[in-house]
C-alpha positions in Angstrom: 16.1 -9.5 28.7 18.4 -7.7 26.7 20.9 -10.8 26.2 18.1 -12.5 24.1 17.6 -9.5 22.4 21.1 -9.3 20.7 21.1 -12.9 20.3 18.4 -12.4 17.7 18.7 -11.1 14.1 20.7 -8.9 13.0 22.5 -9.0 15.7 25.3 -5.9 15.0 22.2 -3.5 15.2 20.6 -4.9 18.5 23.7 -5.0 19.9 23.8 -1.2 19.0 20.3 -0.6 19.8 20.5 -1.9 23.5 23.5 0.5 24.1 21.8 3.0 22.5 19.0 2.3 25.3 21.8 3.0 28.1 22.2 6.7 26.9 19.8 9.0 28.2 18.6 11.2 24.8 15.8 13.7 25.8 15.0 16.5 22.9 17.8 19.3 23.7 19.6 17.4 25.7 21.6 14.8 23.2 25.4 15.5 24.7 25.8 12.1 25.7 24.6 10.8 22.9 26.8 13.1 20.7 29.8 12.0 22.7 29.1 8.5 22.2 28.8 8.8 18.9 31.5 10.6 18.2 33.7 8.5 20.9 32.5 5.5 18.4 33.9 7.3 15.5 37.1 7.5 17.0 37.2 4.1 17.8 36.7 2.7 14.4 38.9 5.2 13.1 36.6 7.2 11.1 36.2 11.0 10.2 33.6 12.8 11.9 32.5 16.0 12.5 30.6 17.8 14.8 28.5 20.9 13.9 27.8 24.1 15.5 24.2 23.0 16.3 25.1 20.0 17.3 24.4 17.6 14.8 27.2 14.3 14.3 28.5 13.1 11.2 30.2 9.9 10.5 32.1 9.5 7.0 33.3 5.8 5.8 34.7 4.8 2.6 33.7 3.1 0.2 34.4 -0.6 -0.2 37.0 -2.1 -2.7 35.0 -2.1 -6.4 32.5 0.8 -5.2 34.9 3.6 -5.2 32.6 5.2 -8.3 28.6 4.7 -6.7 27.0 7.8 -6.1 27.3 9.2 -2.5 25.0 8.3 0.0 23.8 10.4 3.2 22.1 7.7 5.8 20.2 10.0 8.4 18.7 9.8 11.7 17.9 11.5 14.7 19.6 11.1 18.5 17.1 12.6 20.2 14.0 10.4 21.8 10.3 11.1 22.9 10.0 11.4 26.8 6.6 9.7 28.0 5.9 7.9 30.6 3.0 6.7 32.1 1.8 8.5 35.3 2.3 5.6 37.9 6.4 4.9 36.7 9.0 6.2 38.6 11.4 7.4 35.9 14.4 9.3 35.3 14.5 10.3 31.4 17.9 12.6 32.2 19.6 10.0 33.7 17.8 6.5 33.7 18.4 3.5 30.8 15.1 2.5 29.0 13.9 -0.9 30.4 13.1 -2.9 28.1 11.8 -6.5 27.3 10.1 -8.8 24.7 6.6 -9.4 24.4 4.7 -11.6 22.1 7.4 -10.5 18.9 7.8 -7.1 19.7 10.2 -5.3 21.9 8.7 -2.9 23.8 10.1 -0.4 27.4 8.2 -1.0 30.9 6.1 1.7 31.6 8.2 4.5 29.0 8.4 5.2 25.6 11.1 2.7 24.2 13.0 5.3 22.1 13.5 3.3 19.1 12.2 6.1 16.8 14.6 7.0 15.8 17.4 4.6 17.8 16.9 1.7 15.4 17.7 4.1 12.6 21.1 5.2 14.3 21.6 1.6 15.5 21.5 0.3 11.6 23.8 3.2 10.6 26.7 2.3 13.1 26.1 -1.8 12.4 26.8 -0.1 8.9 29.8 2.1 9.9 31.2 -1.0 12.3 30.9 -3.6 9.2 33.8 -4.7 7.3 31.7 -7.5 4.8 29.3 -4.9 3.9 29.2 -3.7 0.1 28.7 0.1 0.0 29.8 3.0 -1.7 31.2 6.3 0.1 28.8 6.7 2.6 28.3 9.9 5.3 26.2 9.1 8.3 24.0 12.0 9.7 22.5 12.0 13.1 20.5 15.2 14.0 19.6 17.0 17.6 16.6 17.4 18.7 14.3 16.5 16.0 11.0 16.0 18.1 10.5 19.4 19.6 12.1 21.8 17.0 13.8 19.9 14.3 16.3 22.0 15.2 19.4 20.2 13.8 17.7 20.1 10.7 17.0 23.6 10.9 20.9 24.2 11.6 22.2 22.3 8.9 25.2 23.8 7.4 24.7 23.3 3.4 28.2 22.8 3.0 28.5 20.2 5.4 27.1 17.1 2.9 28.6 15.6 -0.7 26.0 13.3 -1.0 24.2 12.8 -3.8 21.1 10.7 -2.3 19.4 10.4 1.3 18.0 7.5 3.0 16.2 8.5 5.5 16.0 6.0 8.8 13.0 7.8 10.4 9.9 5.7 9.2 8.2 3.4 11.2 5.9 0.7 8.9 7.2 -2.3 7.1 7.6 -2.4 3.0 6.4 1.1 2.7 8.8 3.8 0.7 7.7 7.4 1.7 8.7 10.1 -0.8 6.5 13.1 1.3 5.7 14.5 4.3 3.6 17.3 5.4 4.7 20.6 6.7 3.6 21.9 10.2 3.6 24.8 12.7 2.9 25.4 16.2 0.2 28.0 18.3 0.6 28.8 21.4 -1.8 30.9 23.2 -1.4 32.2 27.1 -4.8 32.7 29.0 -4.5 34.8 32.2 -6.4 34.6 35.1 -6.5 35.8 38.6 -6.5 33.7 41.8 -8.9 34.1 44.2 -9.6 32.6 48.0 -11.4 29.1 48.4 -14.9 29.9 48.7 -16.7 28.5 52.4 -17.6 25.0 52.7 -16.4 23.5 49.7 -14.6 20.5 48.9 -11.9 19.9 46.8 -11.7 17.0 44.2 -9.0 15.6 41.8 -11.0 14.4 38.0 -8.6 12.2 36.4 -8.4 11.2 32.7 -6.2 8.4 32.1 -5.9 4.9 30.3 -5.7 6.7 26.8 -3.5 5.3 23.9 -2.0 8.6 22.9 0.3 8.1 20.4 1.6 10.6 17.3 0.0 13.9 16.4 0.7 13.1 12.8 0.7 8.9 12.0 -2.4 8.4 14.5 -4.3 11.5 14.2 -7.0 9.5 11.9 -7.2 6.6 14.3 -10.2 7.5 16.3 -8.5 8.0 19.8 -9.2 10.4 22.5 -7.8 13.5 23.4 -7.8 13.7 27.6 -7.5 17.3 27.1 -10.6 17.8 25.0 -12.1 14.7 27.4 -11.7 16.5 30.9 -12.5 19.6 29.7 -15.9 18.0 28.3 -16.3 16.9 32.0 -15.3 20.1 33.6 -17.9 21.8 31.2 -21.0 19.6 32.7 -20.0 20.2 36.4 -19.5 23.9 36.0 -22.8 24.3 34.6 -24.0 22.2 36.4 -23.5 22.3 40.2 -21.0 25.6 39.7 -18.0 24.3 40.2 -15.0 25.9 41.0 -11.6 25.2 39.1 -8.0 24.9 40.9 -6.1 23.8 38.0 -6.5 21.7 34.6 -2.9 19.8 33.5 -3.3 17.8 30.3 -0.8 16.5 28.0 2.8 16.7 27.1 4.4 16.9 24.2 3.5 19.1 20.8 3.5 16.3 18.8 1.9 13.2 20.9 -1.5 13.0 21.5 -2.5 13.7 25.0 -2.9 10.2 26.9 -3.7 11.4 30.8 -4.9 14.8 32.1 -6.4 16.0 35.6 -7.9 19.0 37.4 -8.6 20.2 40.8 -12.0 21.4 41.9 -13.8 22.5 44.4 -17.6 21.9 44.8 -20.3 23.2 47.2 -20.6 20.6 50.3 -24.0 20.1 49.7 -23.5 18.4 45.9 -20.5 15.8 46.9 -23.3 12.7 46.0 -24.4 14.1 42.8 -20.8 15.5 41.7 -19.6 11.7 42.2 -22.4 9.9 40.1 -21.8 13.1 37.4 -18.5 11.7 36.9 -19.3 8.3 37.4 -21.8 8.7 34.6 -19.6 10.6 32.2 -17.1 8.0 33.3 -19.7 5.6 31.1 -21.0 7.5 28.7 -17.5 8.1 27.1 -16.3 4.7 27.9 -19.4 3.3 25.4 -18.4 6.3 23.1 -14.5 4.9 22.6 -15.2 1.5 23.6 -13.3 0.3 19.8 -10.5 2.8 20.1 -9.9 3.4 24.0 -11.4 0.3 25.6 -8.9 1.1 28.7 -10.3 4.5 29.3 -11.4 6.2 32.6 -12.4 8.8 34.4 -12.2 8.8 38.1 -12.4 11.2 41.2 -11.2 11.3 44.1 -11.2 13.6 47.3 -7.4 15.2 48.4 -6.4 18.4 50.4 -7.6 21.6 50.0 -5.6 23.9 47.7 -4.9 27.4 48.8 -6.6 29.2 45.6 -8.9 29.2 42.8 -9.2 30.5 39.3 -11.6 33.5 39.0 -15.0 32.8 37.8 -14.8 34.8 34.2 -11.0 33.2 33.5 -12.2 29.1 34.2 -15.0 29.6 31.7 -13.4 31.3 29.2 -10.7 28.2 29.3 -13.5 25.8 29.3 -14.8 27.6 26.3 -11.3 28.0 24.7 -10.7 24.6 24.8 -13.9 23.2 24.0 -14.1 25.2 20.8 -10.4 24.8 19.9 -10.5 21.7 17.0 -9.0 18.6 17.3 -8.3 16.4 14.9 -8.6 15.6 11.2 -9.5 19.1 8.9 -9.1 17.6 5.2 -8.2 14.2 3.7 -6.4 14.4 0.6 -8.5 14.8 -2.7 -5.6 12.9 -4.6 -4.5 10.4 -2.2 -7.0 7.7 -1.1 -6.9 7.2 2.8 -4.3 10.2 3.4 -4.7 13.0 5.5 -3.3 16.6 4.4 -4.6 18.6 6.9 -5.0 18.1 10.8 -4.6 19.8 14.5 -3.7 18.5 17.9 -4.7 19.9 20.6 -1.6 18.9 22.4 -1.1 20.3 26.2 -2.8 22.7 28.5 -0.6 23.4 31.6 -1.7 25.8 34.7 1.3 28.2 35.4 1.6 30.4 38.3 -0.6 33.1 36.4 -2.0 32.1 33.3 -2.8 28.6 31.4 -0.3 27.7 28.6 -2.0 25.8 25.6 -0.1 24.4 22.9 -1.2 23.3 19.6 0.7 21.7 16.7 -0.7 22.1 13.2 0.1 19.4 10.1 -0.9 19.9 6.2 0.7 18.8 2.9 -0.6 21.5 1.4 1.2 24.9 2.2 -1.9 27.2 1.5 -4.0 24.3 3.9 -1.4 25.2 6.5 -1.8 28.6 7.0 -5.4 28.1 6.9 -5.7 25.7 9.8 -3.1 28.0 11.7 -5.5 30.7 11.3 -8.6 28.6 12.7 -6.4 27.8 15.5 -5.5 31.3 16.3 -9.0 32.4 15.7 -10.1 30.6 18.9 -7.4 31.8 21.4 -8.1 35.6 19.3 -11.6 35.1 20.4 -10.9 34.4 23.9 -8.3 37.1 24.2 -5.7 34.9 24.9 -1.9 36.1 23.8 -0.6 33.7 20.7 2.2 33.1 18.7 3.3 30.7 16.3 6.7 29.0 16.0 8.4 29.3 12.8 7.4 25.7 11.6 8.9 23.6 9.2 8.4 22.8 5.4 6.8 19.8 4.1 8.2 17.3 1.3 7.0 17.5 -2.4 7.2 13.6 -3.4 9.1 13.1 -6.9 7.7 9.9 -8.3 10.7 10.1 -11.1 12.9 9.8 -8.3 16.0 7.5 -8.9 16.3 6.2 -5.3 13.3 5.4 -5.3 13.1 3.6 -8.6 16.5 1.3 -7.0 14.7 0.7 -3.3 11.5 -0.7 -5.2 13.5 -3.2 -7.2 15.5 -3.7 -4.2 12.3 -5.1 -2.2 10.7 -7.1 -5.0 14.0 -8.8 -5.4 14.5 -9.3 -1.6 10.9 -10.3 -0.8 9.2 -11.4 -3.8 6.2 -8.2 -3.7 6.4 -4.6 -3.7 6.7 -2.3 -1.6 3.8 0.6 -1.0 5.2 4.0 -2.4 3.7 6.9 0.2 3.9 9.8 2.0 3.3 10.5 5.1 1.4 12.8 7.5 3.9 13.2 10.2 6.6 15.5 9.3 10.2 14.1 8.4 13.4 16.5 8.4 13.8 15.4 4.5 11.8 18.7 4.1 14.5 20.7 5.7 16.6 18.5 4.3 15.8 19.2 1.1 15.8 23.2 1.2 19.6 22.6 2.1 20.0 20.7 -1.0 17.5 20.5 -3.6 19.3 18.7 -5.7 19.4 15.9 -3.2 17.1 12.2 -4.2 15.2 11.1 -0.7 13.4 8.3 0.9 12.3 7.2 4.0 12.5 4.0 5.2 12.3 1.8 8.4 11.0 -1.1 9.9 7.4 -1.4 11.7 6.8 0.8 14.6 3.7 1.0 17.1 2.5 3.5 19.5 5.7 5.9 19.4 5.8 8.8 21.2 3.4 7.1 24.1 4.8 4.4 26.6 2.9 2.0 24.3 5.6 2.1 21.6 7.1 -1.0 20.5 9.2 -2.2 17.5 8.2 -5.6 15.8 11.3 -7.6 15.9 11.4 -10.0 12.9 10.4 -6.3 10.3 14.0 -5.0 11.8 15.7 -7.9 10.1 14.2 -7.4 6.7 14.9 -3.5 7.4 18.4 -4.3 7.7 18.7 -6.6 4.6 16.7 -4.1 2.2 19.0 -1.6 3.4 22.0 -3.4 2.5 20.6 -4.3 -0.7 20.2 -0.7 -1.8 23.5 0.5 -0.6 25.1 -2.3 -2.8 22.3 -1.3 -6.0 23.7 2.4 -5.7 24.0 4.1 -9.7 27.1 5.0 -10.3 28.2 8.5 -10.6 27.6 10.1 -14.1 29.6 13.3 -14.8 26.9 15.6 -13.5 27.2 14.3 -10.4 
């Protein structure tokens, strides 16, 4: 499968991306990537450096005739999403993404492919490994861990660029220039509870959400999909009231910015219900299936009988959860007032894990206003406040204020219309992008964001549309060789 991958166009950066599939990546743990890069540095004989935090960069001259073009930073991040579905055996730590061609698209078996953002680092090194390309000086920028804490964004030494522009490689939908993003923040709340003995002739039960699309807490959050989180604990609600039942454990969701696809539970219900408790579910089962039919036609929910745990949750601490969670929002807050069909303000109700005393709920929070931001925080918070859980909030990260004046932008535009014959849409974007970081480093510095067209990333769902990669690659090359020059100022 992955010979008649790099047999197809362009094939210097498949050839890169399929190697890049070989290297296991997880968030916080990028050494092997970082050695590779660096090891390919070496090879071609160009300067790198390696920062304290982590981050790579790759430096290449400029080609003969270019020597005067204003410098350009080309940026991406090592570091991929971890999903896979529940049913794969997989290794993320030490595995290589499987991957094959369906229909068009490439796409992993059973795993998140990884191609945000390893087709942005695969263009960079075609870039880096070219000798018939037409560029100016350019410095190549690959960042750690840019999923779970932006971190190498966050540790970016303002010293460490002399560029003059960015092009960022992080975007994932064809023709489209973004020139914003929106800023986000994390809450966190603990809710501890007490365990107490199985209580006499009960039985235990696994509830199982599953088939969900998932998919990211910023591009998809307006899509209409389902939460498992918010859908088991919907479920869990209706049986507690409704035949008492008694909760082991609730495990939903992954990652702080991926909606959750698959959640489950353990319960325990009174011997003498088993026939109702299975038609409850098999009901609910339907009556959200007809709900999401459109957006989650593969959805279920299923139970099953296992082995009886050793504990439950006390009483007062499962309902409170159940309440918690139930009142917690989901979802779109605010569409933009000035932007048709853009959302500035959302919340994603992310993960809820059962440790060995309390129940660890983590939230991720998205606006493109600031003001917005710390508002939906503070709803957030509110809830877990309510229900005396303990919360914090990570430091979260700044959003991107778009500059329609901006001269990048002004040369990418051109750049398509010439290439393609239409233009390309000018955006931003809901997700966040480290040009926001970025950009507090160097304010002075003109950004876009770019990429080819990217499906279902962060869920084992992502794919990467094969033919957009090639016209990714030529607009690319097309701006790099369209680069002002350098005027005194700069």
């Amino acid at each position: 499968m992955n010979v008649k991958i790099t047999n197809i166009e362009p094939k210097e950066v498949w050839k890169h991306f399929i190697e890049i599939t070989k290297i296991p990546r997880p968030s916080k743990k990028e050494a092997k990537i970082a050695k590779y890069l660096i090891d390919f540095a070496k090879k071609h004989k160009l300067e790198y450096v390696l920062d304290e935090t982590g981050n790579v960069l790759i430096k290449k001259s400029a080609t003969q005739g270019f020597e005067n073009r204003k410098i350009v930073c080309m940026q991406s991040h090592m570091d991929m999403v971890c999903e896979k579905n529940a049913d794969k055996e997989f290794d993320f730590d030490r595995d290589p993404i499987q991957t094959y061609i369906d229909d068009g698209w490439l796409t992993a078996d059973g795993t998140t492919l990884g191609a945000d953002d390893g087709i942005g680092m695969a263009t960079q090194l075609a870039i880096l490994a070219a000798n018939n390309i037409e560029h100016g000086n350019i410095e190549c920028l690959f960042t750690v861990d840019e999923e779970t804490g932006l971190t190498g964004a966050f540790g970016l030494n303002p010293d460490l660029l002399k560029a003059n522009i960015l092009l960022n490689l992080d975007s994932e939908d064809d023709g489209q220039i973004f020139i914003g993003c929106a800023g986000g923040q994390d809450t966190i709340a603990k809710l501890w509870f007490t365990k107490e003995l199985v209580p006499d002739y009960t039985l235990p039960f696994k509830i199982v959400v599953k088939g969900l699309k998932g998919g990211h807490s910023g591009d998809d959050i307006n899509k209409g999909l389902g939460n498992a989180n918010k859908i088991l604990n919907r479920v869990l609600h209706i049986a507690t009231n409704t035949f008492g039942v008694r909760l082991h454990n609730f495990n939903g969701g992954n990652l702080r910015n991926a909606i959750a696809r698959e959640a489950e539970a353990i319960v325990l219900i009174n011997l003498a219900v088993k026939d109702k408790f299975i038609r409850l579910i098999e009901n609910f089962n339907n009556t959200v299936r007809n709900e999401m039919e459109t957006t989650e036609p593969d959805l279920q929910v299923n139970t099953f009988s296992i082995e009886q745990p050793y504990f439950v949750i006390d009483e007062k601490s499962q309902r409170t959860l159940i309440n918690t969670i139930y009142a917690c929002p989901h979802g779109v807050i605010e569409m933009s007032r000035d932007i048709p069909n853009f959302v500035e303000t959302s919340t994603n109700l992310a993960s809820v894990k059962t440790d060995e005393d309390f129940f660890l709920i983590t939230t991720s929070q998205r606006s493109s206003v600031a003001s917005a931001l710390v508002d939906v925080v503070t709803m957030v918070a509110s809830v877990f406040k309510l229900s005396n859980c303990d919360t914090e909030h990570t430091d979260g990260y700044p959003g991107w204020t778009p500059n329609p004046k901006s001269e990048i932008l002004e040369v990418s535009k051109k750049s398509y219309q010439y290439l393609y014959n239409e233009p390309p849409k000018v955006l931003a974007v809901h997700a966040g992008l480290e040009c926001g970081l970025i950009g507090e480093k160097y304010p002075e510095m003109d950004m876009i964001s770019i990429g080819p067209e990217l499906l279902g990333v962060h869920s084992p769902d992502e794919k990467i549309h094969i033919n957009s990669v090639n016209k990714f690659w030529q607009w690319t090359l097309d701006i790099l060789k369209n680069i002002p020059e350098r005027t005194t100022e700069s």
